[in-house]
N, C-alpha and C positions, 0 to 999 in steps of 0.2 A: 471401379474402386481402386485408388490409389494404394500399395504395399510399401512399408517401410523397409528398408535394406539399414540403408549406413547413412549418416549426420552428413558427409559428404552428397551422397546422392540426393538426400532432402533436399540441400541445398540449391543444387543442381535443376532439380524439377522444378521448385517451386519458383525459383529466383528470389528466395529469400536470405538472405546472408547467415542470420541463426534465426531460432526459437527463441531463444533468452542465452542469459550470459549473467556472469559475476561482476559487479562494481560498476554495473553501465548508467549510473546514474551518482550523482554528488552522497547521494544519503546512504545508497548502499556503501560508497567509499569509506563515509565517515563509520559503517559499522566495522568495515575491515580494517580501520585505524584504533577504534578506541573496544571494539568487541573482538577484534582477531578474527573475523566470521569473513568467509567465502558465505555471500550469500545469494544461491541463485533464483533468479526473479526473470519474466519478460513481464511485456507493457502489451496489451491487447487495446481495441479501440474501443472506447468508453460507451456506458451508457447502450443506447440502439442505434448509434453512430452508424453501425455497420450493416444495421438490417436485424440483427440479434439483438435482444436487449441482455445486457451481461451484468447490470446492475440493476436488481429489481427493486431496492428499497431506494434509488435514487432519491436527491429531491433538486430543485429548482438551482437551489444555490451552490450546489457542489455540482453540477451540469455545469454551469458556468464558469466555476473557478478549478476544473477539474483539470490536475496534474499534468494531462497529456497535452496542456499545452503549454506548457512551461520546462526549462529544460533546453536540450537538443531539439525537440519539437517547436518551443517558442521562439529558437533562434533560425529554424527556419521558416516560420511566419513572417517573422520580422524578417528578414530576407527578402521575402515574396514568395519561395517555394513552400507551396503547402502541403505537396502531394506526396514526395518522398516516404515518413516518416509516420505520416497519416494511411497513406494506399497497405504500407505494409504490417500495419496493425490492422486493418480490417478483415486484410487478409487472413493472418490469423486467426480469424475470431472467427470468418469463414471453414478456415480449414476445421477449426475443432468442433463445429455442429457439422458442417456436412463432410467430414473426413474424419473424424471423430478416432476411428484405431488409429491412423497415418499419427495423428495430432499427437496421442497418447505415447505411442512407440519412439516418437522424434523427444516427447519432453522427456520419457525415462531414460532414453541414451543420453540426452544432456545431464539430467542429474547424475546420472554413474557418472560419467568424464568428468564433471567440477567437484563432484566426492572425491574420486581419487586424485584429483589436481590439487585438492585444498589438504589431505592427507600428504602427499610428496610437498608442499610447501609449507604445511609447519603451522595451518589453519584449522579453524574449526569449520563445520560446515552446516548451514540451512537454510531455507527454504521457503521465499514467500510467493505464492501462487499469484496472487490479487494481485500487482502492481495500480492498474487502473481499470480494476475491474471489481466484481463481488459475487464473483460463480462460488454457489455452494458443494466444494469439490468434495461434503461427505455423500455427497450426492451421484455422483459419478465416481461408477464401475468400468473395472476393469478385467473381465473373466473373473466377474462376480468379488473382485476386490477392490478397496481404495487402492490411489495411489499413497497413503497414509498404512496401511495394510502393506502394500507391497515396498514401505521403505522405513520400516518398524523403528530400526537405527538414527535415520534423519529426523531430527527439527524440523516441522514446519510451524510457518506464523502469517498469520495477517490480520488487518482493521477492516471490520464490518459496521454495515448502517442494518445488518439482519440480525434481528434480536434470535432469531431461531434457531439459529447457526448453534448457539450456547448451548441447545439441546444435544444430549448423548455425543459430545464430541471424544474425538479420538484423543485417545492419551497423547499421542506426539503432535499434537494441533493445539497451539494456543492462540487466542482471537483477543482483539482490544477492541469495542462496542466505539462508534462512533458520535459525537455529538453532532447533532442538526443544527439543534437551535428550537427545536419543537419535541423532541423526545428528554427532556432534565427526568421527569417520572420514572421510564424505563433507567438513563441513567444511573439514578439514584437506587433504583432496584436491584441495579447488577452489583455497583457501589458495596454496597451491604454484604453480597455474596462472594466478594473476592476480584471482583474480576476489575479491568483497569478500562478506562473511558480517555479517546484522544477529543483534543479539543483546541480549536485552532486560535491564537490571541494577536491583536491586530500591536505587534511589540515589532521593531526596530532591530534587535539583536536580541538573543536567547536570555540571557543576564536579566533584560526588564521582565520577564516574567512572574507574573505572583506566585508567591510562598505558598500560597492554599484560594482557592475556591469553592464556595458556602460552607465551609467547614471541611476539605477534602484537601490533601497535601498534591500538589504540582512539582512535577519534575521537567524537566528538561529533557523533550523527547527528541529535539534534535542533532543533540549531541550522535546518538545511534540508533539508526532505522532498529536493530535487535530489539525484540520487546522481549520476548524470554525470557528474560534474567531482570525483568524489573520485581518492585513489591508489588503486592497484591492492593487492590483496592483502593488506588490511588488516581489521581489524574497527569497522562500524558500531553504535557503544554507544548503545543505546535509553533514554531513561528509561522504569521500568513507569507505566503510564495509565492512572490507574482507574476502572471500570467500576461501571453501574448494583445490579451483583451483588454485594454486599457477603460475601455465604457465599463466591460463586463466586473473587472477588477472592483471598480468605485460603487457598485452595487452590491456587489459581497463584501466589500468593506465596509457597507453602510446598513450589513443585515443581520439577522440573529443568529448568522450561521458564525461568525467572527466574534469574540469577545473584545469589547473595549477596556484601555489598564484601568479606566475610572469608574466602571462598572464596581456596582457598588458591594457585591457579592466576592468582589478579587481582595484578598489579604495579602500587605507587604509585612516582610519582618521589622522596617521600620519607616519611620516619615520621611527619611530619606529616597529609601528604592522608591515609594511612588511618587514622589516631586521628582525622579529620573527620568519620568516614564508618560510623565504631563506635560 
């Protein structure tokens, strides 16, 4: 059984460079430009990729167009190196089932060290577990506490495809309900209760997005990964982000997982925005 010491020594042992880190991705950026947020995040390997299944409400079309290959990841596909970036997200997702304290003790040293880094620079600071993942961290303890529990202070956030998750959450965990393309019903349910639905639209730049869908106002969620500080009860419009899979790409772009702008349920503020966007 592996002991944690120091972020240093982790390192060392495992040969993994970090756990996670602040800004390591374009969307976290865009939060620390337009939210002022240090927000720390790592990326695990998706789905059962790794032997673990880490997303239990998966489905088909988000397997396919899932994040972890797009990115730093996608450029080195496209490269031909696939193993890099890949081997050490598995790893992780390794360590945290069968190393499980090791795992816990290295992610809480990381979060103090980008707390206090984001306090000495002048930042706000929070917290998204999931990057490419959908582990139900009210679920995991820690000497009988969340990590949620054990960091009262911090913001955390993420997007689930786990309608469950919404039960008895923790005051400092806020979640945004995913659309499939098969769950609108659940949607529409949460909808009602407050809570905010991300939804991916197959748009060009953030701008051609619609005003409202089935009667439900859209924002512009790419402006800042931050969900936090949105309103209630509305919809988070996605731009779609395209991935190393170019077959796999044109199949989620041709599924119900992706909204089309002529989808007849998409509202413009006027006859203009959707002649932009046709």
């Amino acid at each position: 059984m592996m002991k944690f010491t120091t972020i240093a020594k982790a390192v060392k042992e495992t040969g993994l460079a970090y756990l996670g880190g602040v800004s390591k991705s374009a969307k976290y950026m865009h939060s620390q430009l337009f939210s002022h947020q240090y927000t720390y995040s790592f990326y695990l390997a998706p789905a059962n990729t790794s032997g673990y299944n880490v997303c239990s409400h998966s489905t088909k079309e988000c397997r396919l167009g899932c994040l972890a290959t797009s990115g730093h990841a996608g450029m080195e596909i496209m490269a031909g190196n696939c193993s890099r970036i890949k081997d050490s997200r598995i790893k992780k997702v390794r360590m945290f089932y069968e190393q499980p304290e090791y795992f816990i003790a290295w992610l809480m040293a990381e979060i103090k060290f980008y707390q206090k880094k984001a306090i000495k620079d002048g930042y706000y600071f929070s917290v998204r577990l999931n990057s490419t993942s959908d582990i139900d961290w009210q679920n995991v303890k820690i000497s009988g506490q969340t990590i949620f529990e054990l960091f009262p202070d911090v913001p955390f956030y993420d997007y689930t495809k786990n309608h469950l998750k919404f039960n008895n959450m923790a005051s400092n965990y806020h979640l945004t309900y995913s659309y499939t393309g098969r769950n609108w019903n659940k949607c529409e349910e949460l909808l009602k209760k407050g809570v905010n639905i991300a939804m991916v639209f197959n748009v060009r730049n953030e701008k051609e997005l619609p005003a409202m869908y089935k009667g439900y106002k859209v924002i512009n969620g790419d402006l800042t990964d931050y969900r936090i500080s949105d309103a209630k009860g509305i919809i988070v419009g996605l731009k779609f982000k395209h991935i190393a899979n170019k077959v796999a790409e044109k199949q989620i772009l041709n599924s119900c997982f992706v909204i089309q702008p002529a989808d007849i349920n998409c509202g413009y503020a006027n006859v203009q925005e959707l002649v932009a966007v046709l």
